[in-house]
C-alpha positions in Angstrom: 137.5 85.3 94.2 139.9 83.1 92.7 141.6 82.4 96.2 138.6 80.8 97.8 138.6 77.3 99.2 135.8 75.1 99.4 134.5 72.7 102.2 131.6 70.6 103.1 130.3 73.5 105.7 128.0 72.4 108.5 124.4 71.9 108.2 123.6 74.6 112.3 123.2 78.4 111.8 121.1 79.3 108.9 122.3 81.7 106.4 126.1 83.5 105.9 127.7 83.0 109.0 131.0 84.0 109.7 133.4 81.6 111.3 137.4 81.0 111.2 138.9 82.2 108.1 135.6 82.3 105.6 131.7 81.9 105.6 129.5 78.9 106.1 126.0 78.8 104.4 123.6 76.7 105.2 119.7 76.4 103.4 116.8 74.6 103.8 115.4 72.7 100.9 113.6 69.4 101.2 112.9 68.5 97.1 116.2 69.9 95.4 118.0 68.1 93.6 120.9 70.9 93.2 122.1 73.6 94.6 124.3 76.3 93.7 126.2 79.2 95.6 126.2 82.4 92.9 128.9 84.8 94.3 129.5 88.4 92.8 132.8 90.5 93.3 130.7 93.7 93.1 126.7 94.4 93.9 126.9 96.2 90.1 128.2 93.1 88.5 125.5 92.2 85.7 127.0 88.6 85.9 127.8 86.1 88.9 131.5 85.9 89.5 131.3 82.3 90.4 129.0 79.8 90.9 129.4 76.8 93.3 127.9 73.7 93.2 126.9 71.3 96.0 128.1 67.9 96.2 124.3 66.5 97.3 126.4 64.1 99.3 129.1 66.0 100.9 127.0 69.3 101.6 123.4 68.0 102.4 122.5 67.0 105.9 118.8 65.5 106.0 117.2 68.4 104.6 119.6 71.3 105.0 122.6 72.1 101.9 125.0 73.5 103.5 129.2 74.7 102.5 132.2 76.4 103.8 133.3 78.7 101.6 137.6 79.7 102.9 138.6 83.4 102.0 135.3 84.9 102.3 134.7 87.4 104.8 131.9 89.9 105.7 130.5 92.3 102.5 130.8 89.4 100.4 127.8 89.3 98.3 125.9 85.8 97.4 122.3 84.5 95.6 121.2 81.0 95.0 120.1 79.2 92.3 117.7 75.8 93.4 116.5 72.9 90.7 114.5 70.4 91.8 110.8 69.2 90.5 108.7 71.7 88.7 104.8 70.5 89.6 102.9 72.7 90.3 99.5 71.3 90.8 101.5 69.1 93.5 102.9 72.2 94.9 106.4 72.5 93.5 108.0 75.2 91.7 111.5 74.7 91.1 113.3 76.4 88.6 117.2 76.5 88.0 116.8 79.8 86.2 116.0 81.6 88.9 117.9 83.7 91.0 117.1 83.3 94.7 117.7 84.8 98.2 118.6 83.6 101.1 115.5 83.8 103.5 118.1 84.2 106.2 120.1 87.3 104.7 121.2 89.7 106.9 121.4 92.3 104.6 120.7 93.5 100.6 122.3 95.5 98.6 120.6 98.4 96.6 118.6 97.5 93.6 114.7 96.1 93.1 113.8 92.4 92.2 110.6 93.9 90.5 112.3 96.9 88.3 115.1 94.4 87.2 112.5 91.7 85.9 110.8 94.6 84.2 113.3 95.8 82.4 113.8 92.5 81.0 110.1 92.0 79.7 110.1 95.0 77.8 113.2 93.8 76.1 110.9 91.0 74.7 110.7 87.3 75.9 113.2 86.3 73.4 115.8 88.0 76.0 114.4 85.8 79.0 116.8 82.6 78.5 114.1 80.6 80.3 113.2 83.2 83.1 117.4 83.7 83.9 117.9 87.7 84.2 120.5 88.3 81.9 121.6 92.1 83.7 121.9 91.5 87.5 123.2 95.3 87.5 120.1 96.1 89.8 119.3 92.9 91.1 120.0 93.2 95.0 122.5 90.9 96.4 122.8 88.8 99.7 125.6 90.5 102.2 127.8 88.4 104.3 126.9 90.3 107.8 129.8 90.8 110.8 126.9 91.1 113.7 130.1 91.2 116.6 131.4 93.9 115.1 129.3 96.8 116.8 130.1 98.1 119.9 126.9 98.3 121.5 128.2 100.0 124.9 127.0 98.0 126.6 123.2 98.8 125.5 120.3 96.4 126.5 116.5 96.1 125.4 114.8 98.1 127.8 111.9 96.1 129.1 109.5 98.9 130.1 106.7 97.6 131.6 103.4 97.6 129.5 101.3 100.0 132.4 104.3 102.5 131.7 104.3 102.5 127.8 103.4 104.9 125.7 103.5 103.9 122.0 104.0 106.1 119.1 103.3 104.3 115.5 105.6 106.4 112.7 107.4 105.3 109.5 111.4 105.7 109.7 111.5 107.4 106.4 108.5 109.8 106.3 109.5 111.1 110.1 112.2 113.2 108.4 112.1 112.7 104.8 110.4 116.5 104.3 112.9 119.6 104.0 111.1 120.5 106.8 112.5 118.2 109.2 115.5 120.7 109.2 117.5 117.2 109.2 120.2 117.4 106.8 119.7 116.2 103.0 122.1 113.2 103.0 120.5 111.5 106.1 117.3 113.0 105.6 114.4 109.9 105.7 116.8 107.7 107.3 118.1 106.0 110.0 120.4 108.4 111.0 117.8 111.0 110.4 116.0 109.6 112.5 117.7 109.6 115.9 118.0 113.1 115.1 114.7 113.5 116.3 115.0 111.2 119.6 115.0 114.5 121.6 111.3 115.1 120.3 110.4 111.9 121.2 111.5 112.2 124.7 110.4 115.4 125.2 106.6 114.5 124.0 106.6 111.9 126.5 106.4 108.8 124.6 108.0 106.0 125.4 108.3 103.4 122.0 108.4 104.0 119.1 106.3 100.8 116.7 107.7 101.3 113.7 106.4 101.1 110.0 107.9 97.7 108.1 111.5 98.2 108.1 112.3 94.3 107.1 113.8 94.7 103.3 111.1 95.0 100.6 110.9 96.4 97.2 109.1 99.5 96.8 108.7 99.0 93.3 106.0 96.2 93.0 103.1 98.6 92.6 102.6 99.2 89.2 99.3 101.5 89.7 100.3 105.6 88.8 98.9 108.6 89.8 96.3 109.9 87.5 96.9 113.5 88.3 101.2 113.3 87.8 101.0 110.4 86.0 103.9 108.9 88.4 104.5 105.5 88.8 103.5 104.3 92.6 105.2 102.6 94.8 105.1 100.3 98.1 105.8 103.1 101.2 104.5 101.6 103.9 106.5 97.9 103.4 103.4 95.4 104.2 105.5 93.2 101.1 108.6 91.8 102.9 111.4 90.1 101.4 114.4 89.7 103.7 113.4 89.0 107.6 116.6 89.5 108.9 117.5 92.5 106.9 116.8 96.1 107.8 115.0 98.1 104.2 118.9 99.5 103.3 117.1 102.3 101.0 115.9 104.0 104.7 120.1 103.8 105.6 122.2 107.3 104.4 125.0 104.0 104.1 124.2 101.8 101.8 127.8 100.0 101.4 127.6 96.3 102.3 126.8 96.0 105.7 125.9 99.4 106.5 122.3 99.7 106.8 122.8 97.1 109.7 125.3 99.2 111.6 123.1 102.6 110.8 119.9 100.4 112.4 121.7 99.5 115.5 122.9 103.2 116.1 119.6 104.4 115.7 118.4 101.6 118.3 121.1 102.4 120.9 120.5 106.2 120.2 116.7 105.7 120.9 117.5 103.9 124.2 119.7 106.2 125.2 116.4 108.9 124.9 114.8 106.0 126.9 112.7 104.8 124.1 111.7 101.5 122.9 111.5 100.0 119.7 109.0 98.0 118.3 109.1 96.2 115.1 105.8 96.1 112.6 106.4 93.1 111.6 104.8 91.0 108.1 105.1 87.0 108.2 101.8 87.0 106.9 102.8 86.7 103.6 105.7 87.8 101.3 106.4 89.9 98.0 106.3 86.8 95.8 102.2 87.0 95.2 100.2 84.5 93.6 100.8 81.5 91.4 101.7 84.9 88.7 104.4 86.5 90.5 107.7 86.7 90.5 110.1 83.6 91.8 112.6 85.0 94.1 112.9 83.2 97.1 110.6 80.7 99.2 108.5 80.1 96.0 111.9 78.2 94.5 113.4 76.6 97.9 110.3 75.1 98.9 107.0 76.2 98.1 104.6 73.4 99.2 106.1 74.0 102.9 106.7 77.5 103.1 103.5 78.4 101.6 99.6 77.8 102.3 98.4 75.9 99.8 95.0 74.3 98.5 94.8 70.6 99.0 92.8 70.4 96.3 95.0 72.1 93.6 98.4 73.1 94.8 98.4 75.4 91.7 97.2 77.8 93.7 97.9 80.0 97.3 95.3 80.3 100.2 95.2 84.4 100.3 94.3 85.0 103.7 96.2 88.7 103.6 94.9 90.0 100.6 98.0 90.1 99.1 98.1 87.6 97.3 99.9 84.3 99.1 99.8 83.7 103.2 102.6 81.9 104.7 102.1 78.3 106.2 103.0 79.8 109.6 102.3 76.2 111.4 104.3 74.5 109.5 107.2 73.1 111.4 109.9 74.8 109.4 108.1 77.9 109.0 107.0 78.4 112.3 110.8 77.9 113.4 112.0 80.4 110.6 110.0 83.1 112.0 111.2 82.3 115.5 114.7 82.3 114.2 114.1 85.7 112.9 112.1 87.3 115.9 114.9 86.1 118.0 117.8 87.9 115.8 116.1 91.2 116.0 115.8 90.9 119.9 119.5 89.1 120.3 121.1 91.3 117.4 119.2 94.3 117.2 118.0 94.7 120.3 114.5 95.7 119.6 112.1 95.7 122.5 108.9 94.4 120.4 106.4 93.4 117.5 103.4 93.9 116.2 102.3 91.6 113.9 100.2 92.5 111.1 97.4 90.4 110.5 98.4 87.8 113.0 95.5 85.9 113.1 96.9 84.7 109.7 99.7 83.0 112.1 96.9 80.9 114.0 95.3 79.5 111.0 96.4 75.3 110.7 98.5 74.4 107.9 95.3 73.5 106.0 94.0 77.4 106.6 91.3 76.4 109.1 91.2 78.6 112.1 93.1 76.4 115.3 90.0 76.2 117.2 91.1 72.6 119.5 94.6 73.2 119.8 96.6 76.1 120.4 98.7 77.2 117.3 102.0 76.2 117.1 103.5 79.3 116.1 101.9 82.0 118.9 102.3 79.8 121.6 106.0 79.2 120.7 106.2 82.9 121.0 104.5 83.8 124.0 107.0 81.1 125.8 110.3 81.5 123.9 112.7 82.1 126.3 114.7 84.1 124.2 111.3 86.7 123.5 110.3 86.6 127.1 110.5 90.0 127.8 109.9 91.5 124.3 106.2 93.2 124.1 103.7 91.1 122.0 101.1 93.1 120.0 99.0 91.3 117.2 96.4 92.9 114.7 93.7 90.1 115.7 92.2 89.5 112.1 93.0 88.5 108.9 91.8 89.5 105.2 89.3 86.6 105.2 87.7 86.9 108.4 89.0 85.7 110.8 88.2 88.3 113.9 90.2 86.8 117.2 89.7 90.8 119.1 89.6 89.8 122.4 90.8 85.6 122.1 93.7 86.0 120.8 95.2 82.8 121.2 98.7 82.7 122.9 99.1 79.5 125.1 98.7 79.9 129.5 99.8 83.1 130.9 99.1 84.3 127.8 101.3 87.7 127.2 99.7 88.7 123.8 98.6 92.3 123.6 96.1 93.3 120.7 95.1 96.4 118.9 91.9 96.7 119.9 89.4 98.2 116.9 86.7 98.4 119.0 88.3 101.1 121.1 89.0 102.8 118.2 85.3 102.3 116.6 83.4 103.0 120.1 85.2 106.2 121.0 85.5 108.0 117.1 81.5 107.3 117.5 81.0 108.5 120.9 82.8 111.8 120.6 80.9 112.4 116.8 78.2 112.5 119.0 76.3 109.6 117.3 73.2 108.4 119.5 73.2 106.3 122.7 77.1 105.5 122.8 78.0 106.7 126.0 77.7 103.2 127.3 80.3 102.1 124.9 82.1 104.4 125.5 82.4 103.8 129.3 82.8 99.8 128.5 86.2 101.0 126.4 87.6 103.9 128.8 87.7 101.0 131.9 89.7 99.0 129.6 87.3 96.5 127.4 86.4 94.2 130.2 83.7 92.8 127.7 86.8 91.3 125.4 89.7 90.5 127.9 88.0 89.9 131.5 89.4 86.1 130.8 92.1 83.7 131.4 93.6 86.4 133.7 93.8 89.0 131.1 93.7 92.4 132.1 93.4 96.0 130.6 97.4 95.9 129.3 96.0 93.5 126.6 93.9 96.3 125.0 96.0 98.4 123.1 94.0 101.6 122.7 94.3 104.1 119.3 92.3 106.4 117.7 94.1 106.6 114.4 96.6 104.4 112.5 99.0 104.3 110.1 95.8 102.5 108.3 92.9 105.2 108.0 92.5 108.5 108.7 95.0 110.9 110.4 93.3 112.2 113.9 93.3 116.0 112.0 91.5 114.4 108.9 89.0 112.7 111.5 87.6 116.0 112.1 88.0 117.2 108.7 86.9 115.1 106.4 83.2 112.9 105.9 84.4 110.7 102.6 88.1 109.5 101.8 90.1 111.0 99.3 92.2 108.5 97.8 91.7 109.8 94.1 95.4 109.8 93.8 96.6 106.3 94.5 95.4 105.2 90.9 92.5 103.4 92.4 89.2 105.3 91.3 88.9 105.8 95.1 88.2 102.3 95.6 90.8 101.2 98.0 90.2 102.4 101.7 87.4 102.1 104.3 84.6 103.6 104.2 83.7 103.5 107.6 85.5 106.1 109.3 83.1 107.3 111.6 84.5 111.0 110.7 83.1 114.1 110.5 84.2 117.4 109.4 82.4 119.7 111.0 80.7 121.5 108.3 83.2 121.5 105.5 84.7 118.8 103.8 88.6 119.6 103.6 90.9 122.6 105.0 89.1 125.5 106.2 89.7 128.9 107.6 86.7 129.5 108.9 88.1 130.4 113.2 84.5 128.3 114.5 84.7 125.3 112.6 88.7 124.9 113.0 87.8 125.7 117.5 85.3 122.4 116.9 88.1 120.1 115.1 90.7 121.5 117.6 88.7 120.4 120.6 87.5 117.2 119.6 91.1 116.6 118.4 92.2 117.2 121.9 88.9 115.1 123.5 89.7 112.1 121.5 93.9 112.7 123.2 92.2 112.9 126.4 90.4 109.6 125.8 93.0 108.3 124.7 95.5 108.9 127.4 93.0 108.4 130.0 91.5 105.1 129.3 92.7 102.1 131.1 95.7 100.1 128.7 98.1 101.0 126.5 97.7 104.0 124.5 99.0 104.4 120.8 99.3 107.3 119.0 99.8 107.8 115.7 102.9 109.7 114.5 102.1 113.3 113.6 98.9 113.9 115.3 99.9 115.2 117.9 101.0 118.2 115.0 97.7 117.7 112.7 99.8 115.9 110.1 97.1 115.8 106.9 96.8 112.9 104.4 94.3 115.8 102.4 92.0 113.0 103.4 93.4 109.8 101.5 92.8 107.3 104.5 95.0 104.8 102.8 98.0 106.4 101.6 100.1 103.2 101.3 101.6 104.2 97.8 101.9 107.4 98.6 106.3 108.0 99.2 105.4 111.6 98.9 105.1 114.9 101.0 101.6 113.8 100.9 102.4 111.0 104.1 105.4 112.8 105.0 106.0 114.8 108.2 105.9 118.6 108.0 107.3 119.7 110.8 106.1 123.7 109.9 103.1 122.3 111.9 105.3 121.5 114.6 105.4 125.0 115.4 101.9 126.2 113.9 100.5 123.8 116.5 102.6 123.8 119.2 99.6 124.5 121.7 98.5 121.1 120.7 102.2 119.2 121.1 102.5 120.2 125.0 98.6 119.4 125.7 99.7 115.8 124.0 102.5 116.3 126.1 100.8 117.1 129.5 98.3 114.1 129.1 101.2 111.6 128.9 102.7 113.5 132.2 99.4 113.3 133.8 99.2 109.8 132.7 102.6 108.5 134.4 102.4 110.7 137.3 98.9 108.8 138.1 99.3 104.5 138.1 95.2 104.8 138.5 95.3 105.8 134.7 97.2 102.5 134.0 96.2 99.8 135.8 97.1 95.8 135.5 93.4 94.7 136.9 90.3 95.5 136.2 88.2 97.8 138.4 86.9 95.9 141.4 82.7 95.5 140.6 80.9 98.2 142.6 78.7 96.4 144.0 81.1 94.3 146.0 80.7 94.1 150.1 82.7 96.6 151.8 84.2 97.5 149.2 85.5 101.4 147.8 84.1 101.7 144.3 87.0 102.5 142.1 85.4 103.8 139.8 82.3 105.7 139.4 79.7 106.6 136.9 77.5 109.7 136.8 74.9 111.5 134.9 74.7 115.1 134.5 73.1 115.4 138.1 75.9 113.5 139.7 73.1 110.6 140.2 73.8 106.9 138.9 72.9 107.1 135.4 70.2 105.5 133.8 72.1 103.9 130.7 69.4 103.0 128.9 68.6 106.5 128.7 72.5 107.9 129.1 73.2 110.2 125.5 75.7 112.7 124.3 77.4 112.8 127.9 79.8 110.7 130.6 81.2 111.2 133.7 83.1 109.4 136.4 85.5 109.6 139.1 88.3 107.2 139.8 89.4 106.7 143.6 92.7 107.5 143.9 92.6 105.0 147.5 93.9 107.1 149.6 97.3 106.9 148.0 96.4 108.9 145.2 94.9 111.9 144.0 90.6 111.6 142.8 90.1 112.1 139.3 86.4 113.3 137.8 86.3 113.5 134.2 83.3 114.7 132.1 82.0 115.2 128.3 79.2 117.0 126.8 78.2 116.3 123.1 75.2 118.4 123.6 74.7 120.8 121.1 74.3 123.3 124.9 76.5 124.0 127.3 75.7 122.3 130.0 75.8 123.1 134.1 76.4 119.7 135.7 76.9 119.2 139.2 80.0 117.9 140.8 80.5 114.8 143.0 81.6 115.4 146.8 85.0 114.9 147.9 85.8 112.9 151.3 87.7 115.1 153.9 88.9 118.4 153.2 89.7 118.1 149.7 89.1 120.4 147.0 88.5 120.1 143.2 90.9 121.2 141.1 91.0 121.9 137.1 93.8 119.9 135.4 92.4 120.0 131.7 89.3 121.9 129.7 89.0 121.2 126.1 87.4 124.3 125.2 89.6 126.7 126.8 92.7 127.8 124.8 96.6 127.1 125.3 97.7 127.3 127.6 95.0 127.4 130.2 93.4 123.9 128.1 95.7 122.1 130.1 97.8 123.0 133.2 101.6 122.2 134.3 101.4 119.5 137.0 101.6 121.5 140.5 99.9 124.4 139.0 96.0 123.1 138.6 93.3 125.9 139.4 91.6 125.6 142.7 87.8 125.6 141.9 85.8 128.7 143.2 82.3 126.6 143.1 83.0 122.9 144.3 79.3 121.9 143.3 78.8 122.4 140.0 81.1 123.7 136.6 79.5 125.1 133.2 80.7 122.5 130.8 80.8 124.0 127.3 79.1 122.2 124.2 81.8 119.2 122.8 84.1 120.0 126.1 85.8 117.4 128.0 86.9 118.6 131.7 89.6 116.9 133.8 89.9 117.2 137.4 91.8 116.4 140.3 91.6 116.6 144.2 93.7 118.0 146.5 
């Protein structure tokens, strides 16, 4: 350290960038009135190594500090320290105690902002100096990231289009964190770990993976324990972010400086290879630094008044749109550009293939918190059009925690390219196949791909993005297994969680042996994949239930960095029937384009022309819809350049004989799929579907979905 030269730096390239001989870091921060450069030798050291002051006129351009630091290189490790005004009822929190990171850090070391502070309260406030950690042992670091020294191989985003994706939501640690996994210990729940498992991926069918936060956060803000271990709780799922440039370096098996970025890349390069995607779940809802209570870490003491959403009325205080405490001021200026700066380094640098942004109606609200209503928002339009994103695939969770509900309107600027996770798909369909009254019509409205929500603006079906389950509710097995939620063990008195999970178990409330009730779960389990699969846009499924992975029934299990949310791949093979008919639907689903179109089907009542899709009642009459209940049916034309599809359910408590529509030509029915037959013959290798004996009707058992095919 004592061979470092300082120079005035430039104010271009946010963050720790490498250039010539040393580093140049650059920060925004409109109000400070000083800023200093804390540099460490060693991510253990409990005290900075230097500190480095900036000249306010040598190294500040307009609102950016910026300085070249000579004999620094990549792994160096830096924080900040800001003073300025501390006002808060005007919205300013400066505080030169306070160590800070850089909101443009490429990577952290080890360590926990919330366990260091911690420790320091329970030593008494007499060892708080002000609020100054005096043991920075386990206080992560900023790392000084090389991002051109990878060899990518010449790897590129993939750009799949949206009618050929399959998504499949997982988190990067619980995919192989279990024993189970049969993925070694010391990469076990990692990155590493898992591109171990990109075989699987393949072989299933799927082709992205959206991933579970991986931007850095700290586990360790949840104070709530377990009240049957009595174990402290933590963060798991990584909704709390902290570094937006960083990948979470506890999910890397190398956790030197730099090496959770290097481990990240492999893994994407690795997954591309296997022809997989990778999407990003991304959080710039909000961030880790709460309410006017929390901790001071980061934008709170560069510039909270513009980073964050504050009342006019008492800047005291945060707008909490996420529930979590703060929301960012996403249309501010600065903000809005931040975010893009970071969405653009995980495309350019990373080479991720998309997001999907949690609570992204959050990012529409005006800098006020008022829902954009004349104008469309600064930040998703800048998205949707960013040259640099252009390709990337766009998915936002259209609400927010104080509801705002934008499903179907998501607003995205012309040729708008915004995809959305669409809950009433997921509602419409878990209600239909319970059998609750009179849905069928819904249900039909969702299979031909929500024409009620995106028939507008030249949207199509690709901007419904179709799940049963999330990483958010109930696992598909604990659909069918469970009435209530279980959360007893997240230290919540079963408070936290939905209740309206339009489940049912069948009879008994939990795990059961009894062989009639586990037949019913398995076939609605494999009705609600054939929904899935079939319907018109882009199916999701959830990681795991393709297995029946189990939560026990906790249907929010976001504290929960146990076996508990982890894989166990035992039911890989326990269930294995179940894994190729997932597998099979995604085949049948890209081997047919009618499963996946880009337009809506053509009204049927248009001149001339060949109804593409058609709706039938038990009879294979028009059905009355009014009077429609516990069954649907219809055919899709394949056109002449494709196979004719008829596909049926019965929710009847009998089995039903229903009668078959006629076939133009010569053609024959053919079985692809029956739910209530057993594997293999539930679903059948493509080439190999059984010619129908009776072409007029077929005995369609009670809860049964059939699939079939011409030839």
């Amino acid at each position: 350290m004592t061979d470092i030269k300082v120079h005035n730096g430039k104010p271009m390239g946010f963050g720790a960038v490498l250039t010539g001989g040393g580093v140049n870091f650059s920060i925004y921060s409109r109000d400070a009135t000083k800023v200093s450069l804390v540099l460490f030798d060693s991510e253990y050291d409990q005290k900075p190594a230097k500190e480095v002051d900036f000249d306010p006129h040598a190294n500040r351009t307009g609102d950016i500090w910026h300085i070249y630091i000579e004999g620094l290189g990549a792994g160096a490790l830096y924080l900040y320290k800001v003073d300025g005004p501390y006002v808060p009822p005007k919205g300013l929190r400066f505080n030169s105690n306070k160590y800070l990171f850089d909101p443009y850090a490429k990577a952290f070391t080890p360590g926990s902002v919330f366990r260091s502070y911690n420790k320091q309260w329970k030593q008494g406030f007499d060892g708080n100096m002000g609020g100054e950690l005096q043991d920075l042992s386990d206080f992560p670091k900023c790392v000084v990231v090389d991002d051109d020294g990878f060899d990518w191989e010449g790897d590129k985003p993939l750009n799949r289009p949206l009618e050929q994706t399959v998504i499949y939501e997982t988190h990067v640690k619980g995919f192989t964190a279990s024993e189970t996994s049969g993925v070694a210990r010391e990469i076990a729940g990692t990155y590493r770990g898992f591109e171990e498992k990109a075989d699987y991926l393949r072989d299933l069918g799927v082709t992205a993976v959206e991933l579970l936060p991986v931007f850095e956060f700290d586990e360790n803000e949840n104070a709530n324990t377990n009240p049957r271990t009595g174990e402290t709780l933590v963060n798991y799922w990584g909704y709390s972010t902290i570094g937006f440039f960083a990948p979470k370096t506890s999910y890397a098996a190398d956790r030197s400086p730099g090496g959770p970025v290097r481990e990240f890349k492999q893994m994407v390069k690795t997954l591309h290879k296997a022809g997989i995607e990778v999407i990003l779940d991304v959080v710039y809802n909000h961030t880790a630094e709460g309410n006017e209570r929390g901790y001071t870490f980061e934008f709170r003491g560069l510039q909270n008044d513009v980073y964050y959403s504050l009342p006019a009325s008492d800047k005291n205080y945060y707008m909490n749109f996420s529930g979590c405490g703060n929301s960012m001021n996403c249309n501010n200026p600065v903000t809005a550009a931040f975010i893009l700066d970071s969405l653009r380094y995980w495309v350019l640098e990373m080479h991720v293939d998309g997001f999907r942004f949690d609570l992204a109606s959050i990012l529409t609200r005006a800098q006020n918190g008022a829902p954009i209503s004349n104008d469309m928002p600064l930040l998703t339009a800048a998205i949707n059009d960013d040259p640099i994103l252009s390709k990337t695939k766009l998915i936002a969770e259209p609400w927010d925690c104080a509801g705002l509900y934008q499903l179907g309107g998501f607003p995205g600027g012309p040729n708008n390219r915004w995809s959305e996770w669409n809950g009433r798909f997921r509602d419409d369909i878990r209600r239909f196949l319970r059998g609750d009254e009179h849905l069928s019509t819904a249900a039909a409205t969702r299979v031909s791909g929500s024409s009620d929500c995106y028939n507008h603006d030249g949207r199509g079906p690709l901007s419904s993005i179709n799940f049963i389950t999330a990483h958010d509710g109930f696992t598909l097995n604990d659909l069918v297994s469970y009435n209530c939620k279980h959360n007893e063990e997240n230290g919540e008195c079963n408070r936290d969680g939905s209740d309206d999970n339009y489940s049912y178990n069948n009879g008994f409330e939990g795990e059961c042996t009894n062989p009639k009730i586990e037949q019913a779960r398995l076939r609605t389990i494999k009705n609600f994949l054939v929904y899935l699969f079939l319907s018109q846009g882009v199916p999701m499924l959830l990681g795991g239930d393709e297995m029946r992975r189990t939560q026990n029934g906790n249907n929010n299990a976001y504290c929960q960095d146990t076996p508990l949310s982890w894989f166990n791949w035992n039911l890989a093979e326990r269930n294995k029937g179940l894994i190729r008919f997932t597998s099979q639907l995604i085949e049948l689903r890209k081997s047919h384009n009618i499963f996946s179109r880009i337009k809506f089907f053509r009204d049927t009542y248009e001149t001339n022309a060949i109804p593409e899709i058609l709706w039938y009642d038990i009879n294979a009459k028009v059905p009355d819809w009014a009077k429609m209940n516990h069954f649907l049916a219809f055919k899709l034309s394949g056109l002449e350049i494709d196979s004719d599809f008829y596909v049926a359910t019965n929710l009847d408590q009998y089995d039903l004989t229903i009668t078959l529509p006629s076939l133009a030509g010569n053609k024959k029915w053919h079985r692809v799929a029956d739910t209530a037959f057993e594997s293999p013959d539930d679903i059948l290798e493509k080439g190999k579907e059984e010619l129908l004996r009776e072409q007029k009707r077929y005995v369609l058992i009670s809860g049964a979905t059939v699939i079939l095919m011409s030839k």
